[in-house]
N, C-alpha and C positions, 0 to 999 in steps of 0.2 A: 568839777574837779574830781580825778580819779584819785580811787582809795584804794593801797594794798591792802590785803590781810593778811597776818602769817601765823597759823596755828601749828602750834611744836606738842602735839602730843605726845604723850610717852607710853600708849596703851591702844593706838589704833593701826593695827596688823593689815599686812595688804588684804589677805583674805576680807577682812572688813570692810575695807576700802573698796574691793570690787563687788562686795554686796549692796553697800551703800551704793556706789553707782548704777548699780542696776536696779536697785529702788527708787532711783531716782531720774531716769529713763522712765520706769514704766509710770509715774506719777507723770509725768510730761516735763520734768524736769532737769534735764540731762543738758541741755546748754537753757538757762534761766535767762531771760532779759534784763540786759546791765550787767552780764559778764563778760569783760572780755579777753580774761585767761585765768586759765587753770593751772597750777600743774600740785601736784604730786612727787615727792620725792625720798628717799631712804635716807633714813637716821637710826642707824642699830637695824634691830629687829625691826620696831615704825615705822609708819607715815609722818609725814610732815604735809601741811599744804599752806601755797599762797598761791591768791587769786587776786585777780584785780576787777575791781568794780563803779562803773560809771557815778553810781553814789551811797551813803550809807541805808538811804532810803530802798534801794534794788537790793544789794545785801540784806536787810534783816527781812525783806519780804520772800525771800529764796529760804532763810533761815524757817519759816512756818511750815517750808516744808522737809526742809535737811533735821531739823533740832527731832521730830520725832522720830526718825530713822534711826539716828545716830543712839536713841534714847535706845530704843528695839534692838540694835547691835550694842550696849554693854561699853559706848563709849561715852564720854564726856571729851571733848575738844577745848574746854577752859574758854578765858576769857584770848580774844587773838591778840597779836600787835599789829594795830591800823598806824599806818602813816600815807600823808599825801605822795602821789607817785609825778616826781619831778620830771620822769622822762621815762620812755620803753624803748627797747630799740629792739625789731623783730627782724631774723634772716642776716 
C-alpha cells in the first residue's frame, strides 16, 4: 500500500531545499528506493513537500539519511501528514 507524506514547514527556504538536494544526490540519494514522487512546492516564502512512497518501511530508511541534512541546514520538517494514497493519476 502507498503512503503520502506531506510536510508543511514553515522554515525551510528553497535555498535549503536545493542544498538538501544536492546532499542528497552526492550521498547516493537523490531518487531513494520506494520513491515514487516527489515534489516540492511554494507556500509564502517555504517549501512545502509531498512524496509518495511504496511503504513506511522505504520512508523512514531514506529518512537516516535526509533527518541529518536537514539537521546541518537549520531545519526541522515536524512530524508529516501520512495518509494511504487511494489513487495517482500521472500526465
Amino acid at each position: 500500500m502507498a503512503l503520502g507524506f506531506y510536510f508543511a514547514s514553515n522554515s525551510f527556504s528553497p535555498e535549503q531545499y536545493d542544498d538538501a538536494i544536492s546532499r542528497l544526490e552526492a550521498a547516493g540519494a537523490g531518487s531513494p528506493p520506494g520513491r515514487s514522487y516527489h515534489c516540492a512546492f511554494a507556500a509564502g516564502p517555504n517549501l512545502h513537500i509531498f512524496d509518495v512512497w511504496d511503504s513506511q518501511e522505504a520512508f523512514e530508511k531514506f529518512g537516516e539519511t535526509l533527518m541529518p541534512i536537514l539537521g546541518d541546514l537549520g531545519d526541522d520538517p515536524g512530524e508529516p501528514v501520512v495518509a494511504e494514497i487511494h489513487n495517482v493519476v500521472v500526465g
